[in-house]
N, CA and C atoms as a LAMMPS dump frame, in Angstrom:
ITEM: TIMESTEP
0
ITEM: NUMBER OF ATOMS
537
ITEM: BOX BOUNDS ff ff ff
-5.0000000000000000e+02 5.0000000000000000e+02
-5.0000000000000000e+02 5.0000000000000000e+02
-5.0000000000000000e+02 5.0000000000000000e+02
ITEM: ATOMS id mol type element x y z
1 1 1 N 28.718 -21.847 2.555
2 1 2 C 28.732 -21.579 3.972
3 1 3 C 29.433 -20.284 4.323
4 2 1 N 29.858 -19.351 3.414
5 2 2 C 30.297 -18.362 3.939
6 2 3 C 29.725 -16.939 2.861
7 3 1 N 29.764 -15.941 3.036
8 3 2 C 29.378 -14.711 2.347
9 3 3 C 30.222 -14.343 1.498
10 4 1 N 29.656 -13.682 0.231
11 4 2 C 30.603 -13.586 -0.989
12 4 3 C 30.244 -11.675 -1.421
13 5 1 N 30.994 -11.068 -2.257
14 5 2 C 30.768 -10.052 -2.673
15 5 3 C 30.589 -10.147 -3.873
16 6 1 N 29.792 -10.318 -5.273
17 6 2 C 29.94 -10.164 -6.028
18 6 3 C 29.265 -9.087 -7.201
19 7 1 N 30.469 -8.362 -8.257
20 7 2 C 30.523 -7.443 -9.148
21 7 3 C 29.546 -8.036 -10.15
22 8 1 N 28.243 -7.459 -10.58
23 8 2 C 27.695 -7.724 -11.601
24 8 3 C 27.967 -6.794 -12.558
25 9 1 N 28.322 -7.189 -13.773
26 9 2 C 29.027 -6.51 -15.021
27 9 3 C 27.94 -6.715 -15.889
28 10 1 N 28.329 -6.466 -16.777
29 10 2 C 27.337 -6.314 -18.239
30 10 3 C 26.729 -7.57 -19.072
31 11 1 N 26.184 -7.552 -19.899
32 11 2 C 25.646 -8.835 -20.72
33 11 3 C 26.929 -9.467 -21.358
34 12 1 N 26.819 -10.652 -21.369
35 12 2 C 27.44 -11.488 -22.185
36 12 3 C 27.081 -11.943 -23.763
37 13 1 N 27.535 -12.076 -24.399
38 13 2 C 27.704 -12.129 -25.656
39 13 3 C 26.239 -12.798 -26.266
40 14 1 N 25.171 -12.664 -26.614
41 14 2 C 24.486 -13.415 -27.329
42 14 3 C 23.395 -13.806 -26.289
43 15 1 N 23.314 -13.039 -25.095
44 15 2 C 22.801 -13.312 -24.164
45 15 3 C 22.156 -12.709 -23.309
46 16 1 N 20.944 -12.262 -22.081
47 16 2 C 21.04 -11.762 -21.504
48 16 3 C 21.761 -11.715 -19.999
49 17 1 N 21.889 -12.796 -20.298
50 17 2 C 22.618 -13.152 -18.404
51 17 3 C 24.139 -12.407 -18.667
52 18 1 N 24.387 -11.847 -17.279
53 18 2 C 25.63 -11.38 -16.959
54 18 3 C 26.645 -11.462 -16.081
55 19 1 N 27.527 -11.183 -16.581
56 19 2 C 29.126 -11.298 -16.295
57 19 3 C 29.029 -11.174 -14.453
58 20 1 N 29.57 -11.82 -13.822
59 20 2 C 29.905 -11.69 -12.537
60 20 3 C 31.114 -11.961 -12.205
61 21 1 N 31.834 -11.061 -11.256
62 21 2 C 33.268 -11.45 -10.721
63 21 3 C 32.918 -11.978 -8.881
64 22 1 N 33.715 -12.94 -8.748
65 22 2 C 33.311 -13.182 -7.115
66 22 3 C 35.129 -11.924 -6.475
67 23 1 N 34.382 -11.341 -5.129
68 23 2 C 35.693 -9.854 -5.546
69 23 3 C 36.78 -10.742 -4.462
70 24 1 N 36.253 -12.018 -3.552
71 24 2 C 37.128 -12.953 -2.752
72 24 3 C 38.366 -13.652 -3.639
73 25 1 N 37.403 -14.278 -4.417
74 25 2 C 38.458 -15.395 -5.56
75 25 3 C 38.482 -15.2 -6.365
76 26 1 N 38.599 -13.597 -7.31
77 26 2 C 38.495 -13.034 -8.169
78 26 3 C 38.19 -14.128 -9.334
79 27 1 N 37.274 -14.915 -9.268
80 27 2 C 36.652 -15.771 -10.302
81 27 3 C 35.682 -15.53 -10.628
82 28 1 N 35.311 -15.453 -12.089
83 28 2 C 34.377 -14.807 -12.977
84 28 3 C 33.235 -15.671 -13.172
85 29 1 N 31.985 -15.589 -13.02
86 29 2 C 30.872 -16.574 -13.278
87 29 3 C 30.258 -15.603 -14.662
88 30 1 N 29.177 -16.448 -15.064
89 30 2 C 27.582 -16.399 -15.441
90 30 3 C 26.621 -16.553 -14.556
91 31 1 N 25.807 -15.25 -14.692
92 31 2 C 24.421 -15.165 -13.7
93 31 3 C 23.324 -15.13 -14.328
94 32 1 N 22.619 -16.089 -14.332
95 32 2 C 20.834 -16.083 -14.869
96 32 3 C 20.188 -14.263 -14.824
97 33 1 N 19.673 -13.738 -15.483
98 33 2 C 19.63 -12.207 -15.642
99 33 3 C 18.359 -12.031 -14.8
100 34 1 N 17.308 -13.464 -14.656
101 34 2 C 16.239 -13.442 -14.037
102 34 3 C 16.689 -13.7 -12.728
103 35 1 N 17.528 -13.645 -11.87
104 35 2 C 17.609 -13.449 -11.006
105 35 3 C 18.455 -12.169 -10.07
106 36 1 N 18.304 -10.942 -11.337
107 36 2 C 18.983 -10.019 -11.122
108 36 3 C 17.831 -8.888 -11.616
109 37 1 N 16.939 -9.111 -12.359
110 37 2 C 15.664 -8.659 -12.689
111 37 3 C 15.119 -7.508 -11.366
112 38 1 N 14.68 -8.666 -10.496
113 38 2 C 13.556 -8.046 -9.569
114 38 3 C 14.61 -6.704 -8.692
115 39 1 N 15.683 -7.175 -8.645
116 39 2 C 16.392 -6.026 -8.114
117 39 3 C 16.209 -4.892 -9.138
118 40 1 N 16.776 -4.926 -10.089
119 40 2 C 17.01 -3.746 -11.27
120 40 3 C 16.429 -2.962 -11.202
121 41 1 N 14.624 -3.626 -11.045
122 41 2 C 13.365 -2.829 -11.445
123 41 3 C 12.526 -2.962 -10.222
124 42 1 N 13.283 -3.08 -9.228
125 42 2 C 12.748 -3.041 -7.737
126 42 3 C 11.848 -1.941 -7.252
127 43 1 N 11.984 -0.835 -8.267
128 43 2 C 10.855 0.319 -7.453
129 43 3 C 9.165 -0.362 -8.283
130 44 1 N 9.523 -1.03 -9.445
131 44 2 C 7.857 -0.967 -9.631
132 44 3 C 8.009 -2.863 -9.845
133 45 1 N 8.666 -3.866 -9.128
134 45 2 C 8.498 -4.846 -9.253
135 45 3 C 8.038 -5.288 -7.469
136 46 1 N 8.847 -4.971 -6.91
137 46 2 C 8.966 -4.917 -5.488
138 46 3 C 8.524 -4.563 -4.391
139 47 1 N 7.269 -3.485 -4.916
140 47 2 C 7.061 -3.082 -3.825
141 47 3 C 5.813 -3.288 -3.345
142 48 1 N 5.206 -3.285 -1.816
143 48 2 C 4.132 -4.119 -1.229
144 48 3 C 3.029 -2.649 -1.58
145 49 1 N 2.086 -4.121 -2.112
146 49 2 C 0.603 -3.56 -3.095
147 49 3 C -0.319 -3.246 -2.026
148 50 1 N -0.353 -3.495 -0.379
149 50 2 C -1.245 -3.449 -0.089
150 50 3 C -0.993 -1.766 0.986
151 51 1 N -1.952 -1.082 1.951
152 51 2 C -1.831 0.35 1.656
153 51 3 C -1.803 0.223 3.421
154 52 1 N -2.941 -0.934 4.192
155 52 2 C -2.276 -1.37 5.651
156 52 3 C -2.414 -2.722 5.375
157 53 1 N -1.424 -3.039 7.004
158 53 2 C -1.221 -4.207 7.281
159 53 3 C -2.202 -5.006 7.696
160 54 1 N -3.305 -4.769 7.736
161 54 2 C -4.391 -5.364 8.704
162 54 3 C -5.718 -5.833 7.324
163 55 1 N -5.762 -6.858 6.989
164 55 2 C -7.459 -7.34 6.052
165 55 3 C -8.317 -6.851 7.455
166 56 1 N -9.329 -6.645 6.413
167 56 2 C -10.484 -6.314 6.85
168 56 3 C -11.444 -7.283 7.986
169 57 1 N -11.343 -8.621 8.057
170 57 2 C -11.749 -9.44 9.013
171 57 3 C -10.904 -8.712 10.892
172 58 1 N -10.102 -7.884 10.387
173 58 2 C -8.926 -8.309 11.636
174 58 3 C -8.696 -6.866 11.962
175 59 1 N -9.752 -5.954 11.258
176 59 2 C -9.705 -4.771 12.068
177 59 3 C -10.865 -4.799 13.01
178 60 1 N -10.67 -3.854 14.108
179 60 2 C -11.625 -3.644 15.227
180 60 3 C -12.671 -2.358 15.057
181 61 1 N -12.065 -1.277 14.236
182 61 2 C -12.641 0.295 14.244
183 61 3 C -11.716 1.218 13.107
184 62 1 N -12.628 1.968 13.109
185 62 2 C -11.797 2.203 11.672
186 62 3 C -12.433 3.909 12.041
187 63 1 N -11.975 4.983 11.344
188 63 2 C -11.969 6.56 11.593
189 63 3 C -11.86 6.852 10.216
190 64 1 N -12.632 7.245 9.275
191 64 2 C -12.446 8.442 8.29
192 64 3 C -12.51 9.798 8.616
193 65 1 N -11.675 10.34 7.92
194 65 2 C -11.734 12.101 7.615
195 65 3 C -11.513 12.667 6.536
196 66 1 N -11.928 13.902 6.498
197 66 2 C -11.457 14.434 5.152
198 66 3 C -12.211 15.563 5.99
199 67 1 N -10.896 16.829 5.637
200 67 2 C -10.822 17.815 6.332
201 67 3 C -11.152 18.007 7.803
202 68 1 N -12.343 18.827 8.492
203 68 2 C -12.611 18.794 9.949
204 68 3 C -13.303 17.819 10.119
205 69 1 N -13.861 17.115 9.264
206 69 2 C -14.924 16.042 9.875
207 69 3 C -14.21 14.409 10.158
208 70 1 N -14.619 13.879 11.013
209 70 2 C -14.308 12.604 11.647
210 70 3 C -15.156 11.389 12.072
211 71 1 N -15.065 10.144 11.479
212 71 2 C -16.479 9.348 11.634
213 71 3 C -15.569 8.436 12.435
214 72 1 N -16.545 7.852 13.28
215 72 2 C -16.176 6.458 13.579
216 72 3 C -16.599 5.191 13.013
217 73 1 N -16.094 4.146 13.024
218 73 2 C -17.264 2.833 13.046
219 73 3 C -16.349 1.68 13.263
220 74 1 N -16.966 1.296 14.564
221 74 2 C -16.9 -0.199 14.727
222 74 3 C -17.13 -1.395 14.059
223 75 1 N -16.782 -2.418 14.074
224 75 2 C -16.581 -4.422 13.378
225 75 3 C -17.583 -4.734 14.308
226 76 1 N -18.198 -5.386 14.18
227 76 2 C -19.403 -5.923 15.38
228 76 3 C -19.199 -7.25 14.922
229 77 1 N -19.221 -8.185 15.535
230 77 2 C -19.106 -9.897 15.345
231 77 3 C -17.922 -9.876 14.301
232 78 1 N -16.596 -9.003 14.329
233 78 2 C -16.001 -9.211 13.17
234 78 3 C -15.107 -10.991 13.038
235 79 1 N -15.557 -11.617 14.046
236 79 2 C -14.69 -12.937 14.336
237 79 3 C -15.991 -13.928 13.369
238 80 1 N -16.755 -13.243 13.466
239 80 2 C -17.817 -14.329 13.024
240 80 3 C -18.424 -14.065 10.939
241 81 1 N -17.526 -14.282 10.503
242 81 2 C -18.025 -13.715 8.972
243 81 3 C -19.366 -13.263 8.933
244 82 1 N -19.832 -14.559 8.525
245 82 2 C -21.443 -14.242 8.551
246 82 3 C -22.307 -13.37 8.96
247 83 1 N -21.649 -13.269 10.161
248 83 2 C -22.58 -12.205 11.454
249 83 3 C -22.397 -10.72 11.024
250 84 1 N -20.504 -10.66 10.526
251 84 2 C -19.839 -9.644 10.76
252 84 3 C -20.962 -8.345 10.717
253 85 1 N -20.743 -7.319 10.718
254 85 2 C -20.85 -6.092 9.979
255 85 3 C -20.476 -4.418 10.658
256 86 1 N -20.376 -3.741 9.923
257 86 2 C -20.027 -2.377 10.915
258 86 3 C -21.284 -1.119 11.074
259 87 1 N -20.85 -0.651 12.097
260 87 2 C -22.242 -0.173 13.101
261 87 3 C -21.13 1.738 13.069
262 88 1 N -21.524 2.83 13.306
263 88 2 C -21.371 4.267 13.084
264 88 3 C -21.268 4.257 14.193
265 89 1 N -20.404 5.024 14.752
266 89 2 C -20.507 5.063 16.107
267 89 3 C -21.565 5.901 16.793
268 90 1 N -21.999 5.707 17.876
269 90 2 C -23.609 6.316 18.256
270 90 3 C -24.656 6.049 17.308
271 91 1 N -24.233 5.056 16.617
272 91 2 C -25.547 4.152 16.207
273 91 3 C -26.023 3.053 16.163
274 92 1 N -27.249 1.929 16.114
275 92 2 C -27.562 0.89 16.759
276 92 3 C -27.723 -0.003 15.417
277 93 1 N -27.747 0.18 14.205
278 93 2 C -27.866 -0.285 13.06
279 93 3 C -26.687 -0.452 12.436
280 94 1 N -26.45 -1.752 11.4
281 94 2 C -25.641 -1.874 10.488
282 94 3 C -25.605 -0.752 9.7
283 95 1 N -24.282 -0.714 9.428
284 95 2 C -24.248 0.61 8.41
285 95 3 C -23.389 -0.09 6.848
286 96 1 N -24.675 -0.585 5.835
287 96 2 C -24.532 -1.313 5.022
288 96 3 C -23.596 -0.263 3.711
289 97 1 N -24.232 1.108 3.766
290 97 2 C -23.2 1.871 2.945
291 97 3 C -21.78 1.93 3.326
292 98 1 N -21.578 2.417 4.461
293 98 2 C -19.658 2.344 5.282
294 98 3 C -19.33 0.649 4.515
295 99 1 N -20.053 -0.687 4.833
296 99 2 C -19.549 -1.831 4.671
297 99 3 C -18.969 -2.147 3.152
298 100 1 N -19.954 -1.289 1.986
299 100 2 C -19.578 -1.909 0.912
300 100 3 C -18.253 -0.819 -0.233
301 101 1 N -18.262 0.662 0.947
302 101 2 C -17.391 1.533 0.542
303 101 3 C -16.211 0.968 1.441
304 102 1 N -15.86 0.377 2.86
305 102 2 C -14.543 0.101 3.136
306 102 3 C -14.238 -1.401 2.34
307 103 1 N -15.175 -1.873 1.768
308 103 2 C -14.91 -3.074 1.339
309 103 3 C -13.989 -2.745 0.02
310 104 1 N -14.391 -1.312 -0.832
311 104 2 C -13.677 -0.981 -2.034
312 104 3 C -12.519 -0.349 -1.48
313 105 1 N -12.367 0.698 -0.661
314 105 2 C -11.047 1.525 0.258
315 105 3 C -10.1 -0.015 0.322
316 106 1 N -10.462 -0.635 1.168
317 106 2 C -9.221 -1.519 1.308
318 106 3 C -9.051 -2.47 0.439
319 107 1 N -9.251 -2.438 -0.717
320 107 2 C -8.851 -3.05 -2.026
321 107 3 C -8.027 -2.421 -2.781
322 108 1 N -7.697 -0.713 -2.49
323 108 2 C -7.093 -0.511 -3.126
324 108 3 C -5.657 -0.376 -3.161
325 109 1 N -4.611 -0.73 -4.348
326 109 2 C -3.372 -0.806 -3.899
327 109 3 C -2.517 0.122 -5.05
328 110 1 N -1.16 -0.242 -4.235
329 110 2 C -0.374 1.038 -4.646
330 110 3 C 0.42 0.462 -6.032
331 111 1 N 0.816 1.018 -7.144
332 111 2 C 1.352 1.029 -8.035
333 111 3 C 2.839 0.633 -8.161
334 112 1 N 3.322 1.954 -7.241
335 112 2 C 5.016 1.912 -7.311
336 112 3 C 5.263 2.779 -5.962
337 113 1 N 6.425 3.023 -5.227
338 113 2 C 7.217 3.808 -4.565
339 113 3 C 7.147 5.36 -5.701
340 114 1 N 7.315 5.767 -4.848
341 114 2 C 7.318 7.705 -5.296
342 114 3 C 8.805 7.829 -4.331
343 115 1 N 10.036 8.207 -5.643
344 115 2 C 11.575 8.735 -5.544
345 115 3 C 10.696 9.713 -4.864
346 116 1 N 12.212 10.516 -3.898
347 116 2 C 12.08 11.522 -3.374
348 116 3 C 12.37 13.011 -4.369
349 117 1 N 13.125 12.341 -5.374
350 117 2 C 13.333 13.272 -6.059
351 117 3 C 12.287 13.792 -7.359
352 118 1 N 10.817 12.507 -7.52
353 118 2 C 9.628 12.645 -8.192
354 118 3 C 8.84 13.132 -7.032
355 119 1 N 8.849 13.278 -5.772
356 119 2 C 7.541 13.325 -5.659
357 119 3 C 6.929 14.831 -5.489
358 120 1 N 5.658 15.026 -5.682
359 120 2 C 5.166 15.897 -6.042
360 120 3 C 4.569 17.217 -5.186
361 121 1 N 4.952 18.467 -4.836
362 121 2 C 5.056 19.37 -4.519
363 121 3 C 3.437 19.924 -4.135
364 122 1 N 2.065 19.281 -4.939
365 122 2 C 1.326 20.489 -4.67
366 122 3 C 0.251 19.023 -4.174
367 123 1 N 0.397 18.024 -3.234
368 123 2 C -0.174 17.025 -2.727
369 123 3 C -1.675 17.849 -2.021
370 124 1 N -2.669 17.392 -2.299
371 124 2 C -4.033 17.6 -1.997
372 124 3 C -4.458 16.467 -0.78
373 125 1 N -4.781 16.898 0.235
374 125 2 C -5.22 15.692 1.11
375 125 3 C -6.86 15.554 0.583
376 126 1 N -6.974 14.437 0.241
377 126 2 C -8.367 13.813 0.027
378 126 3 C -9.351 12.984 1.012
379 127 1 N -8.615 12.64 1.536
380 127 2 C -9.216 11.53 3.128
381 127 3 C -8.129 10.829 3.806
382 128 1 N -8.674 10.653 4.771
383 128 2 C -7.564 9.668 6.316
384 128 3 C -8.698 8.896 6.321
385 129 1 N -8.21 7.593 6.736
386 129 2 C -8.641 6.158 6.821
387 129 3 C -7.623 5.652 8.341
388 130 1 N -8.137 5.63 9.164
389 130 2 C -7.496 5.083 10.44
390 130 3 C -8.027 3.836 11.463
391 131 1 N -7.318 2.833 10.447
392 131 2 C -7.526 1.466 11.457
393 131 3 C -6.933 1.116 12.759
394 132 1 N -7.467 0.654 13.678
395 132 2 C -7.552 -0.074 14.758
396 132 3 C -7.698 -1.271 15.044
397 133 1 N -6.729 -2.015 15.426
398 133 2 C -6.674 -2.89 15.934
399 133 3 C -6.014 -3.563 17.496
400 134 1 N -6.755 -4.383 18.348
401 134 2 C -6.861 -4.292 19.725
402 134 3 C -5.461 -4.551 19.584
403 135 1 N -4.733 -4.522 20.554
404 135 2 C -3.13 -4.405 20.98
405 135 3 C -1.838 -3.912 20.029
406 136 1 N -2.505 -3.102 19.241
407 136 2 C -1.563 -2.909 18.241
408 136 3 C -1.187 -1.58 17.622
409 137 1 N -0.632 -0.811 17.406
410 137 2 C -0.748 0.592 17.178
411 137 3 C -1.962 1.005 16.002
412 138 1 N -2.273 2.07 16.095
413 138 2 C -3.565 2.362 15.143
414 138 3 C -2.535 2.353 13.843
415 139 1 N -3.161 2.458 12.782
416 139 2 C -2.272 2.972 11.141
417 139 3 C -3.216 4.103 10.55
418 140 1 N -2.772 5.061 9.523
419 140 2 C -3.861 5.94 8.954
420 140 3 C -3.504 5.968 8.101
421 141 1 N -4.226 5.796 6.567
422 141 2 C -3.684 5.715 5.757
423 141 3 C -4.229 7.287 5.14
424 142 1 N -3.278 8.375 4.346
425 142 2 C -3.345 9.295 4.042
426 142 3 C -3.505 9.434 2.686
427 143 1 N -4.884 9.507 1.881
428 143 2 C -4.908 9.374 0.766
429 143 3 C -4.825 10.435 0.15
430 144 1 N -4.091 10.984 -1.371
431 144 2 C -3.662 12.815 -1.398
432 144 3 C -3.603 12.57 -3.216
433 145 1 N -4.287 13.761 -3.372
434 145 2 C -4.448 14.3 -5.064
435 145 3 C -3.288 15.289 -5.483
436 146 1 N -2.7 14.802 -6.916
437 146 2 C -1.953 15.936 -7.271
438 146 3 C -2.388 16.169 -8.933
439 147 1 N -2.743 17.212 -9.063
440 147 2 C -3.329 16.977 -10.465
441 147 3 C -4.718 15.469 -10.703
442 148 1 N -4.268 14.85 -11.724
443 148 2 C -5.254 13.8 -11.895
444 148 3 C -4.727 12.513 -11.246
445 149 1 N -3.373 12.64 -11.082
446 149 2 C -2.68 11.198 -10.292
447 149 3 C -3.276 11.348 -8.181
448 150 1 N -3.127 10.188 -8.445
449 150 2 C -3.265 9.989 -6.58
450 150 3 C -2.365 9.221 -6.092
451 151 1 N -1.988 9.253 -4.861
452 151 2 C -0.854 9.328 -3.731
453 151 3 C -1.387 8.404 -2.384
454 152 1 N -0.898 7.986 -1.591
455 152 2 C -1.202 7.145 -0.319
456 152 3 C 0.581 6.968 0.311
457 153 1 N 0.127 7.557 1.948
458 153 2 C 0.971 6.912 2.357
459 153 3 C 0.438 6.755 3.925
460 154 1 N 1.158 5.846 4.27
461 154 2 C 0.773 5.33 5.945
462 154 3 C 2.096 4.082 6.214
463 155 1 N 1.803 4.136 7.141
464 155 2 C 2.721 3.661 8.917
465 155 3 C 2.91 2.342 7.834
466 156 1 N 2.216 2.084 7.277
467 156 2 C 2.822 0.367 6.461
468 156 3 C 3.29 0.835 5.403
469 157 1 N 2.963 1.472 4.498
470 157 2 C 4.028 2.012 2.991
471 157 3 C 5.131 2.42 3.158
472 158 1 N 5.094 3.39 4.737
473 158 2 C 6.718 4.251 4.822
474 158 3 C 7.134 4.578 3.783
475 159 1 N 6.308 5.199 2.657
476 159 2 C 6.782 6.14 2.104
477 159 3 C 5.217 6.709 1.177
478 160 1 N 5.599 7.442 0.363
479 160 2 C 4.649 7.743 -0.767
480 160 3 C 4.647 7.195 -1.619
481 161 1 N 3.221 6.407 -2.143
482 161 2 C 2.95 5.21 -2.973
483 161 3 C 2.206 6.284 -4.17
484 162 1 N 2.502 5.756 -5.507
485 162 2 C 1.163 5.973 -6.281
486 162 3 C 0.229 4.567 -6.628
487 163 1 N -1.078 5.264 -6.645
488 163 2 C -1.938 5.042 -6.344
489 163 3 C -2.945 4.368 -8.149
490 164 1 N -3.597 3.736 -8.264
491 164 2 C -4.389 3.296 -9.317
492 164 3 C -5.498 4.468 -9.682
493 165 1 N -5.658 4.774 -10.535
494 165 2 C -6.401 6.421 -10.549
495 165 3 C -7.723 5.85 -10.688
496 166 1 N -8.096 4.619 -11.231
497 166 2 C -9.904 4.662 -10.958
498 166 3 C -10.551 4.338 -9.665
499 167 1 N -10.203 3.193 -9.629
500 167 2 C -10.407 2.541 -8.369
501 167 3 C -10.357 3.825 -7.235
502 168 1 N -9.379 4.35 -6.944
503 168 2 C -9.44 5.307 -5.985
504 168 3 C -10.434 6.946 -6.221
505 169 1 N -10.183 6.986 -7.31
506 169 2 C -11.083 7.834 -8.077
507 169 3 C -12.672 7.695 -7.43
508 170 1 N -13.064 6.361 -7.405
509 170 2 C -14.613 6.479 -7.263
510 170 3 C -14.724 6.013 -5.406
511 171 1 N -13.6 5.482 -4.899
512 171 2 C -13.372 5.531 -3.439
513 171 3 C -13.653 7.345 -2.202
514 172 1 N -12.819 8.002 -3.461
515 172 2 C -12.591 9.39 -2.852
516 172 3 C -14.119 9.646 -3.302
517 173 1 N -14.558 10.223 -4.589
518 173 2 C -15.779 10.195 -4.785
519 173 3 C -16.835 10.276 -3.526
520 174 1 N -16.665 9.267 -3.148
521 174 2 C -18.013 9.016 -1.967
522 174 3 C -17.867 9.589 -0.464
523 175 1 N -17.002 9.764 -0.317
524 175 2 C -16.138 10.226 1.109
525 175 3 C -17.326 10.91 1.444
526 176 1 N -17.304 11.694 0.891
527 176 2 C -18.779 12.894 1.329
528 176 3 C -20.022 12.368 2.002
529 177 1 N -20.603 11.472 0.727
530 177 2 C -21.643 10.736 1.303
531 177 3 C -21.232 9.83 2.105
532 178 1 N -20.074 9.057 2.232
533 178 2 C -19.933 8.148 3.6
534 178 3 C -19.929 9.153 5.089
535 179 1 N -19.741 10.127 5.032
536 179 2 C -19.284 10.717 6.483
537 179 3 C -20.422 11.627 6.65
């Protein structure tokens, strides 16, 4: 019932779990090491895989770019699975190519956090991805090349993620022909 400070020290003898001092009642425990794990290695255990906050049922409109150009496309029946599908904006048809390329875009997820002190100097913007959803702030997710590795960051990562190099690889790929 009350808050403790405690010193995690080194391995114990024959073991991996480690030494803990409580710094209140200067009394010394044993700590299970698996529960000191996910902290340790918190930049590539910890961190959230997905690139926005919003699945794909629960967006309203969505905006690609890459460089000057800018598409729209609307969710049409997106409440209704079955029905769902997305329509170009100023156009009256399903747009079955946009459906099965945002279906791969928002699958893809991030690797690890990018230190400030790794991250990389000569970032290539490759495409913006900007979801919408009704009452809620838009998100854009900023997808960026450096060399052969790739990069993402947006309003839900708050920071620079790396990125899975195939999967995104054949995502960027198409940008062209999607827009």
């Amino acid at each position: 019932g009350h808050e403790s400070t405690l010193e995690i020290g080194g391995e114990i003898y024959g073991s991996k779990d480690l030494y803990t001092k409580d710094d209140g009642s200067g009394n010394y425990y044993i700590l299970d090491d698996e529960l000191i794990k996910p902290l340790k290695f918190a930049t590539t255990r910890l961190p959230e895989r997905n690139l926005v906050s919003v699945k794909e049922d629960g967006i309203d409109s969505i905006t690609l770019g890459s460089g000057a150009q800018n598409v729209g496309w609307t969710h049409k029946n997106k409440d209704d699975t079955s029905a769902a599908f997305w329509q170009r904006d100023g156009a009256t048809d399903k747009d079955e190519t946009f459906s099965n390329w945002i279906d791969k875009a928002l699958k893809l997820k991030s690797q690890s956090y990018v230190q400030d002190d790794a991250k990389p100097t000569n970032l290539e913007p490759a495409f913006d991805l900007t979801v919408k959803v009704a009452g809620k702030p838009s998100e854009t997710l900023h997808v960026q090349k450096s060399g052969d590795d790739w990069y993402a960051e947006s309003e839900f990562t708050r920071g620079l993620v790396k990125l899975t190099k195939g999967p995104v690889s054949d995502v960027a790929g198409d940008v062209q022909d999607i827009l």
